[in-house]
N, C-alpha and C positions, 0 to 999 in steps of 0.2 A: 528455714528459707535460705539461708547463705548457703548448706550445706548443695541444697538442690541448685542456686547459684553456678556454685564452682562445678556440678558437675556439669551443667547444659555448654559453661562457656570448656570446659575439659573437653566435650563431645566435639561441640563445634573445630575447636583446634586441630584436633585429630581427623574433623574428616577434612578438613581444609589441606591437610598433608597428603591425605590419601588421594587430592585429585592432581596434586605434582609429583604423587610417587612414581617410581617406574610400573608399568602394566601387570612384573610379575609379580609384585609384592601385594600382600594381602593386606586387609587393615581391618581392627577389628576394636570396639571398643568393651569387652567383655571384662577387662579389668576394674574401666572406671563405676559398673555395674556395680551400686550396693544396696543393702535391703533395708529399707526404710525402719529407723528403729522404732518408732512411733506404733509399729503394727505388730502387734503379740502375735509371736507362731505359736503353732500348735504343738505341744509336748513331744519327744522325743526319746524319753527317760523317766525313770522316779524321781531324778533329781529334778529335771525340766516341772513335771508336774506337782512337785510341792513347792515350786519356784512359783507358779500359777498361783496355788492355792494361799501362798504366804505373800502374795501380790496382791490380791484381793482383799485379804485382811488390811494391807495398809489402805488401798486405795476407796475401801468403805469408811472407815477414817476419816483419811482425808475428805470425803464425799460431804460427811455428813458434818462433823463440827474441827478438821481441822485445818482446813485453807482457806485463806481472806484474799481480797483485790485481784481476781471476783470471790465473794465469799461461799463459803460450805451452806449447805441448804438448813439444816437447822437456825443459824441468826438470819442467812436473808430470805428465807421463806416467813420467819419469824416477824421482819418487820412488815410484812402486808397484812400481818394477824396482830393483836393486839399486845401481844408481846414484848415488843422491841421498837423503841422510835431511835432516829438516826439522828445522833449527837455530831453527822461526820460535815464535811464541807461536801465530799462525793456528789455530782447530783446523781449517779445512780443511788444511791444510796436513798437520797432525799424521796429521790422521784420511785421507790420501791415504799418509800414510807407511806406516802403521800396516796398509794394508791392507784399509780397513775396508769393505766395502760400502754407496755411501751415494749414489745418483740426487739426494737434495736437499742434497749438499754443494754449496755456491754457486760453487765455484771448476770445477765441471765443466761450468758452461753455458760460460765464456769460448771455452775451446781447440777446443767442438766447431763454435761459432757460427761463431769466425774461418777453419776449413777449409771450414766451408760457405760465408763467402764467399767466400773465395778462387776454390772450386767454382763458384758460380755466377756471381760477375762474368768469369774466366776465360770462360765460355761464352760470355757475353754479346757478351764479347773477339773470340771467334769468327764471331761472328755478323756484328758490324759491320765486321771487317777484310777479309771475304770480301766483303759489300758494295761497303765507300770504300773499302778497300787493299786488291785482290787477287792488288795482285804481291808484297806484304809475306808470302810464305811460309811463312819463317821465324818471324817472330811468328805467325802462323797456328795452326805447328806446336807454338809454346812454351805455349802456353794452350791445346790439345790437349795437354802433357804436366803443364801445371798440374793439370787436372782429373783425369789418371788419377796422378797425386803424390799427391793430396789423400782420392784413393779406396783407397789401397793404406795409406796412416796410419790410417784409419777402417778400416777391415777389419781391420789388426794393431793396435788403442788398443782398440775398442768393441766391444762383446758381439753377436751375433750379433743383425739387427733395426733395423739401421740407418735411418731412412727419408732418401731424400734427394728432396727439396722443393725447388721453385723457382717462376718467375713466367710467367707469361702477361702480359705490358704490366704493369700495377699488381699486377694480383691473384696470390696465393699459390695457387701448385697443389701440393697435399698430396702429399707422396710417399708408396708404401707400404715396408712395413719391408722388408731386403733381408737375406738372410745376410753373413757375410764371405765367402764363395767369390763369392757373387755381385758386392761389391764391386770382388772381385781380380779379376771376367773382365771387369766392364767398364773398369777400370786397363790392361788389359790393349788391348782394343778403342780406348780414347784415344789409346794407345803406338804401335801398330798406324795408327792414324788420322794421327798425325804423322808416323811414318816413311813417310807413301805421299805426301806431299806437299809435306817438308822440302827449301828449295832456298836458294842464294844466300847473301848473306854469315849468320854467324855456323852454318851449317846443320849443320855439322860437330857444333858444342856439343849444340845443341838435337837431333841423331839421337841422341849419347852419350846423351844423358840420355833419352831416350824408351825405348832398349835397355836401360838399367838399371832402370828403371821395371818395363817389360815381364817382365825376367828377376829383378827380385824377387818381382814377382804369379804368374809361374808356378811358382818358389821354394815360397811360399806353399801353392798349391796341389797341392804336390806331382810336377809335372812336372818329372823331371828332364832326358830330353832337351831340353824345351821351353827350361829357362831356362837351360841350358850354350850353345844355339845362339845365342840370344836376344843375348847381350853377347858375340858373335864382334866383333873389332874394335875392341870398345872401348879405348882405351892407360890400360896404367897411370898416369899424368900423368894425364888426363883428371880435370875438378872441377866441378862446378854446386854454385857458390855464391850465398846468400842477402846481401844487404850489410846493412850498419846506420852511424848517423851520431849524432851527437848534435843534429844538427837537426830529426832525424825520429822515430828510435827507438832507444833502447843496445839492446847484446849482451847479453840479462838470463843469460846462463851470468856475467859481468862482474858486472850488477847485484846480483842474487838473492844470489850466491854470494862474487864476488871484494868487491863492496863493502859490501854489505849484512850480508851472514854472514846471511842468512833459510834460504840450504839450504849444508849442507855434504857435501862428498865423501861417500859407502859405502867402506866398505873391509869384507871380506867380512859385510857386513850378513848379522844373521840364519842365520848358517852356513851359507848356500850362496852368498853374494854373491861377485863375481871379488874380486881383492886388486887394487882398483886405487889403492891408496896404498901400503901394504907391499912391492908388488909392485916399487915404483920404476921403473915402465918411462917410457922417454922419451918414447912417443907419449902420455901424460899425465902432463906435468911439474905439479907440486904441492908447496905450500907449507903446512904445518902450525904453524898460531900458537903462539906464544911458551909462553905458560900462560894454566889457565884464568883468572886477575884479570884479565890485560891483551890479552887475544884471544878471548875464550869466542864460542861461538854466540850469534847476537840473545837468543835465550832465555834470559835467563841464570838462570833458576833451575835450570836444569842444565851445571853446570861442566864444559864441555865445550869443549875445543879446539876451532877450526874450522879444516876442510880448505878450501883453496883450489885450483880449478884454474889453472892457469899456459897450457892453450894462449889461450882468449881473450879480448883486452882488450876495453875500453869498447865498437870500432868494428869489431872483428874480424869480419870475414866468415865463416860458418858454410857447411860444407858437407854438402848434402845427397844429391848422388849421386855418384858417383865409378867411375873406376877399379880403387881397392881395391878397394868390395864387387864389381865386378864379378868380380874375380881370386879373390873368397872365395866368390862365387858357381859357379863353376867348382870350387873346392877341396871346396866340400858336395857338390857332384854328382858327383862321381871319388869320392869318399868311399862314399855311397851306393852306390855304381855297384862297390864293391871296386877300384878302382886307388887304392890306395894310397900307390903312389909319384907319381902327378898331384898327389894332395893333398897331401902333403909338399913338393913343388916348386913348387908354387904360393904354398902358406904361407912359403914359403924365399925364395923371390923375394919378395916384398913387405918381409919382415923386411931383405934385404940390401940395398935401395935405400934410403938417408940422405935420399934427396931429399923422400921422402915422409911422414917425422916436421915436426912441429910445432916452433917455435921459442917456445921459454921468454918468457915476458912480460916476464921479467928475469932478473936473474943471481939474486936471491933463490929462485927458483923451482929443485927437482931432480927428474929429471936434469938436469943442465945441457946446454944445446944441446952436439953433437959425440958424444953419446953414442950408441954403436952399439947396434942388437939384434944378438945370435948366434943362429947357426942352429937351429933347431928337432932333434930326437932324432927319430923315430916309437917311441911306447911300443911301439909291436908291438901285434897282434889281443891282442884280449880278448872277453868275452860281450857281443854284440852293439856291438863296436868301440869301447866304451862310452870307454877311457881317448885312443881319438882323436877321439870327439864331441865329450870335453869339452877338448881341445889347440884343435879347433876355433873352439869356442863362448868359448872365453877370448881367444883372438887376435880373433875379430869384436868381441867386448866393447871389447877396447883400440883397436883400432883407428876404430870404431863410436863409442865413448864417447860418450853425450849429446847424437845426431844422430838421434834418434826411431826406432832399430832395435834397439834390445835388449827392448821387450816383444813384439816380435813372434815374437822368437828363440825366448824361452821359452814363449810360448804354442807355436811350434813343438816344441818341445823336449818339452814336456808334450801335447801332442795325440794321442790314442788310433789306433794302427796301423787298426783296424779301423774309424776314419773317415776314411781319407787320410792319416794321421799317420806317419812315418819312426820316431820314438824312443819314443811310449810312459811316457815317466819319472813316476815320480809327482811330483806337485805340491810332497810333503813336500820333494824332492831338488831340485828348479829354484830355488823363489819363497822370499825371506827366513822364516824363522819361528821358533817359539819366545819369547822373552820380549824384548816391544821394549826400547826404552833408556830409554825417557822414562815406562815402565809401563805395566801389561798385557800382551796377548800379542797376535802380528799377528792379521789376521782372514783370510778366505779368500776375497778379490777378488784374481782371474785377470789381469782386462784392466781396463779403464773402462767405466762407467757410462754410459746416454747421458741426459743431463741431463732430470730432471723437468718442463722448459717443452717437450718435446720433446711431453708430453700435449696441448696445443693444438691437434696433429694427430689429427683424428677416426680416420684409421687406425693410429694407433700408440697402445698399452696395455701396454708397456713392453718390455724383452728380450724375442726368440723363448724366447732359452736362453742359460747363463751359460759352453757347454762353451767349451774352448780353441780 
């Protein structure tokens, strides 16, 4: 803003000259002309275009777990789900805990800005790698699975009416507003787009993560042959991870939570929330302070213990797609499907591999590493399989925790059969409610909001609609 400041009052100055100069003199302000840094050009180079590509890597990062005040969409998408309750003074914060429905809470322009850029520099990625690197494949592929990443959070975070926007050289071309189904088939089409051209070293990674991409958007949308087929192949092992440094950006699950105490742990928030503290399971090891005098929440006008999560530190790498959910992707769709014993053995295998829990921060932290899960029971059928939906939906939870896939779950979980929807459930049974902690009562926001500057666009005049 200053910068655009100085140049208007620069302009003015100079033509203010130009109407006392003599008639032969020319006047011209082409100097004070500069190029807005704010707006990615288009590559120029192989260096330009891995300049792109290695831009998008931070800023998916950043996107997703390493920027606060406004925060990364994993913790504040996380405190509308039952994840995370807000330890902070923020009322954004509060008022994100809480429920509340609110487009000019200031902390929801951050998380959607940052998938958009991630979205459209990733493109750009595209553009120029196919130019100056065309044997670079791989990259090619990964910024094709950027953009359908980024489209598949937006469709499970934001209310149906998305617009997504982008540039023509300088200029902003307005986007129009899009459903979520429609975000999940072009998620879909990106997945698709990288798996048809994914070659050479690292290609293995970048097909995994394209297949999981793929086979959550079709998840989503309710195809279940589609997203059983979708992550054939994928190994359990398999991880695409985000990094963080303290050179660049912390782990704000770290910052927010292990150092700050601004959000602490849920533990069955709200009577529907999972027991991911009580529960003591090992795939979220957690530490609960001392008492409220000498460990309470930031907030301290409510004497409240703070939870800590234990899997990651300062610089801990977060993962966003994986092998697990592909194995749990398979376990919904047997489920659905009535093979019941696929689902159970799918659930069964992931619980009986150690390799695949998380390592304690420290020995403070319980469970303590070494700690096994036991094998799962099948409740047996009930009305509409309800008591193995939710064996389901508890294991995704934990295993899941805090990797930007439990609002989607629920909006799954609560979405109307007779618009594509598998369960049905009412809102009261998914989503926290009843009497918050800090006073009042929740409110009745589903998903997120898509941020109030989002009016700027002539074609978007807010949500199509608020369904799940």
């Amino acid at each position: 803003m200053t910068s655009y400041l100085m140049r208007r009052q620069l302009r003015r100055s100079l033509a203010l000259a130009c109407l006392v100069a003599l008639p032969a003199l020319a006047c011209t302000d082409t100097l004070l002309n500069v190029t807005d840094p704010d707006i990615v050009q288009r590559a120029n180079s192989a260096s330009a275009a891995n300049g792109l590509l290695n831009g998008a890597v931070l800023r998916l990062a950043q996107a997703v777990s390493g920027t606060q005040g406004p925060d990364a969409l994993f913790m504040f998408g996380g405190l509308l789900t039952d994840e995370w309750r807000s330890g902070d003074t923020f009322i954004q914060r509060n008022t994100q805990d809480q429920r509340i429905w609110d487009p000019n809470n200031t902390f929801n322009a951050g998380p959607f800005r940052n998938l958009n850029r991630v979205r459209t520099q990733a493109a750009l990625a595209v553009d120029g790698l196919r130019t100056y690197v065309p044997t670079g494949l791989a990259d090619i592929a990964r910024m094709f699975d950027f953009v359908g990443y980024t489209q598949v959070l937006m469709g499970e975070h934001y209310c149906n009416g998305v617009p997504l926007s982008g540039f023509s050289g300088t200029t902003v071309v307005f986007g129009d507003p899009l459903t979520n189904d429609s975000l999940f088939k072009l998620a879909i089409a990106n997945a698709d787009s990288a798996l048809g051209i994914v070659r050479g070293s690292d290609s293995a990674r970048v097909a995994n993560f394209a297949k999981v991409i793929r086979g959550r958007a079709l998840l989503d949308r309710g195809d279940t042959a589609g997203a059983r087929a979708a992550v054939v192949g994928v190994p359990r092992s398999f991880h695409y991870d985000v990094t963080h440094s303290v050179n660049v950006n912390d782990n704000q699950m770290w910052a927010l939570n292990t150092s700050a105490r601004r959000y602490t742990m849920g533990d069955l928030e709200g009577g529907n929330g999972l027991p991911y503290v009580t529960a003591n399971d090992p795939r979220i090891p957690r530490r609960i302070g001392t008492s409220p005098k000498d460990d309470p929440i930031f907030d301290t006008a409510f004497p409240i213990l703070v939870i800590r999560q234990g899997i990651w530190g300062r610089t801990s790498a977060v993962t966003i797609a994986s092998g697990i959910e592909a194995r749990l992707i398979v376990a919904e769709v047997a489920l659905r499907e009535g093979d019941a014993t696929t689902w159970l053995s799918e659930l069964n295998a992931l619980r009986a591999d150690s390799t695949l829990l998380p390592v304690p921060q420290d020995t403070s932290f319980r469970p303590v590493q070494g700690t096994k899960l036991a094998p799962l029971a099948d409740p047996g059928p009930s009305l509409n399989d309800s008591l193995r939906v939710d064996m389901l939906f508890r294991e995704r939870g934990f295993w899941l925790f805090s990797t930007g896939h439990r609002l989607g779950d629920m909006r799954r979980l609560v979405r109307a059969k007779n618009t594509g929807g598998w369960y049905g459930r009412a809102i009261s049974s998914v989503y926290p409610t009843g009497a918050w902690f800090k006073g009042g009562s929740y409110g009745d926001a589903i998903q997120m909001a898509i941020p109030v500057e989002e009016l700027n666009n002539p074609k978007f005049h807010g949500c199509l609609d608020r369904n799940p």
